[in-house]
N, C-alpha and C positions, 0 to 999 in steps of 0.2 A: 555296785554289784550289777552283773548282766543279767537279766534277763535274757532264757529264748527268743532269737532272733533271727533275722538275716546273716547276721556276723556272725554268731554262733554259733548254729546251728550244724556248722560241717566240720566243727574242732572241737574239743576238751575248753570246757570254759576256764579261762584265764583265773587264774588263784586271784593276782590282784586288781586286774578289773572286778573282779569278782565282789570284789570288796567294797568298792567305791562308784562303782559307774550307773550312771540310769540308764541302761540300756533301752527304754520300755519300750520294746517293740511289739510287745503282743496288747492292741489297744481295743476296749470294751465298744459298745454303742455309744451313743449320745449321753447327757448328762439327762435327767429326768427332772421335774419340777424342783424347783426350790423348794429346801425343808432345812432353814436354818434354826438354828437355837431361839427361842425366846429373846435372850439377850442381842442376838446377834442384829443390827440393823438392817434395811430390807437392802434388796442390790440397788446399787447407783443408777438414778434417772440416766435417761440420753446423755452423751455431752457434747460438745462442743466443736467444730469442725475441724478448726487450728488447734495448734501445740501452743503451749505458756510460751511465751519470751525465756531465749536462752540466755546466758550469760556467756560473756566473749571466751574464746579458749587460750589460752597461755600457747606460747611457744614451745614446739616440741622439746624433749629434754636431747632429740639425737637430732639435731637440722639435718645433720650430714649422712645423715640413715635417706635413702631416694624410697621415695614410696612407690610400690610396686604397682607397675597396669594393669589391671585386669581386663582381660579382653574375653568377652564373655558369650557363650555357644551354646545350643542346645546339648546336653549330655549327652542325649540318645535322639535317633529324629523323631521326632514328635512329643518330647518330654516337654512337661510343662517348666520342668527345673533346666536350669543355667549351669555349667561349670567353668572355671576359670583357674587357672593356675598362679600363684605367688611367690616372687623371689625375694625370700628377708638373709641377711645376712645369719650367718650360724650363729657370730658373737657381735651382738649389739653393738660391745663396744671397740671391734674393728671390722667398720661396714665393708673397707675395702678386700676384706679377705672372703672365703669360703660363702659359697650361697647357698641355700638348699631350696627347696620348692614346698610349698603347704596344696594344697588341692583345698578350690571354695567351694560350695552351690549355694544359687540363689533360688529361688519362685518370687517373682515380681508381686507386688499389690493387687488383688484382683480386683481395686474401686481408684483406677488410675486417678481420677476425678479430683480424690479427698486423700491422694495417701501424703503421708505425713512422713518419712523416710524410710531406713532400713535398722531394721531389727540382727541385730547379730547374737546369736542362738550356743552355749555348751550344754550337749545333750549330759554329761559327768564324764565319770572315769575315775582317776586317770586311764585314758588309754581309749576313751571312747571317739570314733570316728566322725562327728558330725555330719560329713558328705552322707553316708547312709541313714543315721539317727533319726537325724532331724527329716527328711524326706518322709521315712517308712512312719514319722509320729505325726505329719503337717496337720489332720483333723483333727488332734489333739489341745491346739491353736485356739484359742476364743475367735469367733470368726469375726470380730471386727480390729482384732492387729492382722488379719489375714487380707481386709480391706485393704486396710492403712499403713501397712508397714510391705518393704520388702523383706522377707525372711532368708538371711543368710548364717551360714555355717561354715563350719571350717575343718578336716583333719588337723589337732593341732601338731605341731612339729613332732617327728619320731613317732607318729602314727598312722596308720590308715596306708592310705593313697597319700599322703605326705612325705618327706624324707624319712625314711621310717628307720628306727631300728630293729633289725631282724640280723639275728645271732647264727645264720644257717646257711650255708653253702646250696642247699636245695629243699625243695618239700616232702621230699624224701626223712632228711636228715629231722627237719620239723617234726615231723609225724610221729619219729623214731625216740626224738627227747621226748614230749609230749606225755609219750605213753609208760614214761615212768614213775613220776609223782602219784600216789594215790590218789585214787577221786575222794576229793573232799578236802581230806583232812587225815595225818598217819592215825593209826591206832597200832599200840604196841611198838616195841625197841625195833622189830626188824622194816616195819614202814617207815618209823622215825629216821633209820637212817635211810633208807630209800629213796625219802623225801630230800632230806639236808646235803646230800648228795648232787640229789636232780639237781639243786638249787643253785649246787656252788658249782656245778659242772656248768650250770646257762650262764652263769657271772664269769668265770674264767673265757669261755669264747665269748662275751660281748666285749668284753677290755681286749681282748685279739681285732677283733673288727672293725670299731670305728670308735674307738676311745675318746674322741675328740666330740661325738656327736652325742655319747652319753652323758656330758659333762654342760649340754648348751640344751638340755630339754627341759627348763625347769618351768615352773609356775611363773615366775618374775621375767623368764624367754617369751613365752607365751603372750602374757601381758601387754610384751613390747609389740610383738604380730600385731596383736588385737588393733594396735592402737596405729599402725600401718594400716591395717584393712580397713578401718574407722575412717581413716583420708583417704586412702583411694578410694572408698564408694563415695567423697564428696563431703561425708558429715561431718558439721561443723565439734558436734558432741556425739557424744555416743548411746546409744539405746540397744539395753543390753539386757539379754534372760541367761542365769546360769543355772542351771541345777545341780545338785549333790555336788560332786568335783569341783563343778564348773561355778559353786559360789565360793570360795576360796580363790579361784582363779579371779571374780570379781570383785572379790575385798582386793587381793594385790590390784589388779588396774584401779581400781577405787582411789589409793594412798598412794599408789605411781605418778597418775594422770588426775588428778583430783577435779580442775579446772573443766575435763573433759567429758562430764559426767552428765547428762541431761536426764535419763531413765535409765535406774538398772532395779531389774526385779532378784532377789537373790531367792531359791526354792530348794528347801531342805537340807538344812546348811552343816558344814563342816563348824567347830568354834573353833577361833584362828589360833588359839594358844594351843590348844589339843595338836592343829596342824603340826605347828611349829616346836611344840614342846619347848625342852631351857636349853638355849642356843649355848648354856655352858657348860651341859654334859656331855661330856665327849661316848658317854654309853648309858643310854638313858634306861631307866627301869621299867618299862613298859613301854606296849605299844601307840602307835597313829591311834587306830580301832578303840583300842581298851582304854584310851587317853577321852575318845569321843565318848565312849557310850555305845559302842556300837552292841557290843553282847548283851545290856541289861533292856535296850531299847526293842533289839528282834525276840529276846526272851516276853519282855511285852506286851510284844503285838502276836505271838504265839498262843501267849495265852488268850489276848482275843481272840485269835482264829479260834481256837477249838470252846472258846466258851462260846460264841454265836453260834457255830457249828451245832454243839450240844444242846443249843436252845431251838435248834429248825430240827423240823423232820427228814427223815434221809432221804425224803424225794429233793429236796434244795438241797443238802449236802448229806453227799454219800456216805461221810465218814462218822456222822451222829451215833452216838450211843444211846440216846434219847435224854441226856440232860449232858451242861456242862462239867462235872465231874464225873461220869459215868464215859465221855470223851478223852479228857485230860488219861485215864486211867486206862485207857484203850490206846494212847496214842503213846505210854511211856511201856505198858503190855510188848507193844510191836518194836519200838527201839531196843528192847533187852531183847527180845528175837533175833532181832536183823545183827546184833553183836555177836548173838551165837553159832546164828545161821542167814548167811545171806542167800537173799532168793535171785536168783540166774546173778546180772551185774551188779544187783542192789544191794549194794553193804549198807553197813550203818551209818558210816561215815557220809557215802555218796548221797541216804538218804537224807539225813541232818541238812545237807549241804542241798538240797532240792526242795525241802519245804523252805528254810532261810531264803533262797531266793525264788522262790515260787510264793513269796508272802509281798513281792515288790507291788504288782501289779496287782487289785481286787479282780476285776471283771477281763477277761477269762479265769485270771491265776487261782484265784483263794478257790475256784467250785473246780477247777483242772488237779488243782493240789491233791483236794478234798478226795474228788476220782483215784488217784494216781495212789493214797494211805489206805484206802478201802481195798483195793486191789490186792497191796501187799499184806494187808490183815487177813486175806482171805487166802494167800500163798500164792498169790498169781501176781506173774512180771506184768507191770504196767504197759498198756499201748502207746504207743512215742507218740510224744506231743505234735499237733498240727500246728505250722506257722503261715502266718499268711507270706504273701509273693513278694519278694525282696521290689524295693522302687526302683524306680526307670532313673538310676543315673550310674555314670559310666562304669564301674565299678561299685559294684553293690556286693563283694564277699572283697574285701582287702583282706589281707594277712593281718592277724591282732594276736601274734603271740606273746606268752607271758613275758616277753622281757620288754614291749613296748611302755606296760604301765609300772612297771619294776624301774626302770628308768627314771621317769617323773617322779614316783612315790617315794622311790627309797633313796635319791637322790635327793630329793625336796626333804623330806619330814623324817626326823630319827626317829630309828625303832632301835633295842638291843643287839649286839652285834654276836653272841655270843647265841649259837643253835641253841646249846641244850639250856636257856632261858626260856625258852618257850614250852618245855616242856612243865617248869615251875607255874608259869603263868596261864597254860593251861588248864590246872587243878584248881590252882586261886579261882579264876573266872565260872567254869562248871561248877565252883560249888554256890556262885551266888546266882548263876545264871542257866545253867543246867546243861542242855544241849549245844544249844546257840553259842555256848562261849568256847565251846571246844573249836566251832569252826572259825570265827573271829578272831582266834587268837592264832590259829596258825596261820592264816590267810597273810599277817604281816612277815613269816618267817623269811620268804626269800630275801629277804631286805636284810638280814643277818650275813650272809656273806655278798652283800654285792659292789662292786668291785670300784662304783664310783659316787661324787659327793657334784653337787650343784656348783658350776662355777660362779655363779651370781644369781644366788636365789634369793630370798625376799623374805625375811624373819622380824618386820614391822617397821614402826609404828602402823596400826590400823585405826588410829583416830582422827587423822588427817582432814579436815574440815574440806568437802566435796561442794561442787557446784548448783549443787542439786539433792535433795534428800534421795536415800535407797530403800527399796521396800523391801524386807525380810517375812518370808513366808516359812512357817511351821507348821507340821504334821503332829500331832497328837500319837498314833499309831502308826510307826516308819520302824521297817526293821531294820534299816542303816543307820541313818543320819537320826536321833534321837532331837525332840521338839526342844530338848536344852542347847544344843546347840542353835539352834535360831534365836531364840534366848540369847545364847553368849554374842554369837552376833550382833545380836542391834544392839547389843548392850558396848561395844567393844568400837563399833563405826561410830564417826563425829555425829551424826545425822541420818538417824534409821527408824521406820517406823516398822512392828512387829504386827503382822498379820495371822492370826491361828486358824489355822485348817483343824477342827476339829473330827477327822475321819481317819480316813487307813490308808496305807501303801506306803511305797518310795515314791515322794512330789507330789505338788497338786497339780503339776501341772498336765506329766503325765497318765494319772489316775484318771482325768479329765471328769474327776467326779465330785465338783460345787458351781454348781454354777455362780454361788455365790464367789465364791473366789475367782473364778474369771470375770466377775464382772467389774470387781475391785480392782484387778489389774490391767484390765482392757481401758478403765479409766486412767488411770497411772500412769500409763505409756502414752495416751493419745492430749492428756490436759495437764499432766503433772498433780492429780487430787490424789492423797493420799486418804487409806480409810481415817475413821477414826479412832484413838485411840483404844487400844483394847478389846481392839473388835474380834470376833469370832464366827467361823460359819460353820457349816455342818457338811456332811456329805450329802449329797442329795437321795443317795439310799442305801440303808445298812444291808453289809455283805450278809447272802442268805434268807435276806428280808420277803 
């Protein structure tokens, strides 16, 4: 799911980015002292200068794939970031045919001295552009992989500043679809079809346009990049941070490249069977989302927000009732409002759809949120959110229209093909999960009619015995990615150890709010120590507190 961002910011937020992506661009202070659990172990002493001894890496499975140059420039003059362009073949498995281009950026190690190599970076998605992501989040970084590693990223394929897909003759035309889906999510037969309409009108011109390019953008496409970009910057193995999307994307290089694997931290994880569903339904009964958890997890963490909420005074949060329940009953008061009567652009739908992702990020989101319900509880349109200044590289607003993550998602992972299925699944999910499952559950529908299927996507084995253990980190309180899935994760990879972020948001990494958990991973990536079992941290401060 996006957050407000740079990317954002100047378009309708993508339905299925929407869904899926750590956008997290709007990033808090520092992390504050450590306040771990009881149980939880203290953070890891210093460690050590060098990396564990690697294990040798297997030969490529594509010799005859040419790893691409990267010839690398300042983005912008005087940026501290690198850009660099990459030519992968469109279909792996004919390198000599069609090329496309990936857009990378780097920021070099700032402790030349001791660094230890290059960290390669998926902010999520699908559909999320790392060239901006990762840049607009770098102090987000534990600042000694900021030493030690070089930090790069990528648009992956049919994104960004990369070959992208864009279904549009002009920006004109962009603007013009855009502004027909309802925000949010339909309510009522004449949105529903509104919607299924938009949907099937973006699918029909993207199979006019580059049909060949929607069929080579999958999870398993990607993977193979990765693992280009892995030898061109030199690495013998690969050291890798995915989040949300982007640990899916490293279970597949995980079971692709297994041999290749030195660090991968996986951070708020998809479960790979949810991903993938039964590769033997041809029209499966539910959604990706609904498959994950994604509706009962943001239901969840909703009700955390408004029970901390209701337990701070409304000088910390605006939107207090003065207890947790006297909250809860104030915030479902304004939902059957805003159904009745929407205030200026604020329906109910768009609101549902703006607390759901305005719950990703704690610090600004959860007290900005908090601001934006009090407003409407009182009649009054909310002041538009502040973002901070897009980063210094070459392109910092690409085009991220809805059919970029539509692409990847509904190409890679079945959902029902059949519209009015989602209207059924609709009512299933609000009734166990309330608001939150209304948006959840349409967020998957463009995927109902779209127009193409992965020509070599990646539907497992995921227990493929790796070079190296992988470290899986869970959220407790994640309105996306639900802490079962990080769960099904290490439970599902040959060799994974589960890390529990006991606190809030989408990522810990993002959140940038344990120090305890950065310092478990800062070790991981620079000596290969994994916590120990069973470990758990805390946030280092509760939202409101």
């Amino acid at each position: 799911m996006s957050a407000p961002g740079p990317t954002g910011r100047r378009r309708r937020t993508a339905v299925l980015t929407a869904a899926l992506a750590c956008s997290a661009l709007l990033t808090g202070p520092g992390p504050a002292a450590v306040a771990g659990p009881p149980e939880a172990p203290a953070p890891p002493p210093a460690v050590p200068a060098a990396p564990a001894p690697t294990a040798p890496v297997p030969p490529s499975p594509s010799p005859s794939v040419a790893v691409p140059r990267l010839e690398w420039s300042p983005c912008r003059p005087g940026s501290p970031w690198d850009c660099a362009t990459a030519k992968v073949p469109l279909d792996h498995a004919a390198p000599a045919g069609r090329t496309i281009d990936l857009a990378v950026v780097r920021r070099q190690a700032t402790d030349p001295s001791r660094r230890i190599g290059t960290l390669f970076v998926n902010p999520g998605g699908p559909g999320g552009p790392g060239t901006v992501q990762v840049p607009q989040n770098y102090d987000a970084f534990p600042k000694e992989l900021r030493e030690r590693f070089d930090i790069v990223s990528w648009d992956p394929r049919g994104i960004g500043s990369s070959t992208a897909v864009n279904c549009f003759d002009t920006t004109d035309e962009a603007k013009a679809w855009a502004g027909r889906p309802p925000a949010g999510f339909p309510v009522g037969a004449q949105e529903r079809k509104a919607w299924t309409n938009a949907y099937e009108d973006l699918g029909r011109l993207c199979e006019k346009r580059d049909p060949d390019l929607l069929r080579h953008v999958s999870t398993a496409d990607t993977a193979r990049d990765l693992d280009l970009l892995r030898r061109s910057v030199g690495e013998r193995q690969l050291n890798y941070l995915g989040v949300s999307y982007g640990t899916i994307l490293g279970a597949t290089y995980a079971n692709l490249f297994p041999g290749s694997v030195r660090a991968m931290v996986l951070d708020s994880n998809i479960a790979p069977r949810a991903w993938t569903g039964d590769p033997a339904q041809d029209d499966p009964r539910t959604t990706t989302l609904l498959r994950m958890g994604s509706d009962r997890t943001a239901a969840t963490t909703l009700e955390r927000f408004l029970t901390l909420c209701g337990s701070a005074p409304a000088a910390r949060c605006a939107f207090s009732a003065g207890s947790p329940e006297a909250t809860r009953e104030k915030f479902d008061r304004l939902m059957q409002r805003l159904r009745e009567r929407p205030i200026g652009p604020w329906t109910y739908a768009r609101t549902v759809a703006d607390t759901v992702n305005s719950l990703y990020i704690v610090d600004p989101g959860w007290t900005a949120l908090a601001g934006r319900l009090q407003e409407l509880s009182q009649g009054r349109v909310p002041e538009p959110p502040v973002y901070p200044p897009p980063p210094p590289v070459a392109e910092p607003n690409p085009y991220l229209g809805d059919e970029q993550a539509a692409a990847v998602w509904c190409g890679d992972s079945p959902n029902p093909r059949d519209p009015a299925a989602y209207r059924r699944l609709e009512e299933d999910s609000a009734r166990r999960t309330g608001d939150a499952g209304r948006f959840w559950t349409w967020a998957a529908e463009p995927c109902a009619t779209w127009p193409a299927r992965a020509a070599d996507g990646y539907d497992g084995p995921w227990n493929t015995p790796t070079a190296h253990p992988v470290l899986v980190i869970g959220t407790r309180y994640d309105p996306s990615t639900p802490y079962t899935g990080a769960q099904a994760m290490a439970a599902e990879l040959a060799d994974a150890r589960l890390l529990t972020n006991d606190g809030y948001g989408h990522t810990a990494l993002f959140n940038n709010g344990s120090s305890c958990i950065g310092a478990y991973e800062s070790r991981y990536f620079v000596d290969g120590t994994l916590p120990p079992p069973g470990t758990v941290c805390r946030a280092d401060r509760t939202p409101f507190s």
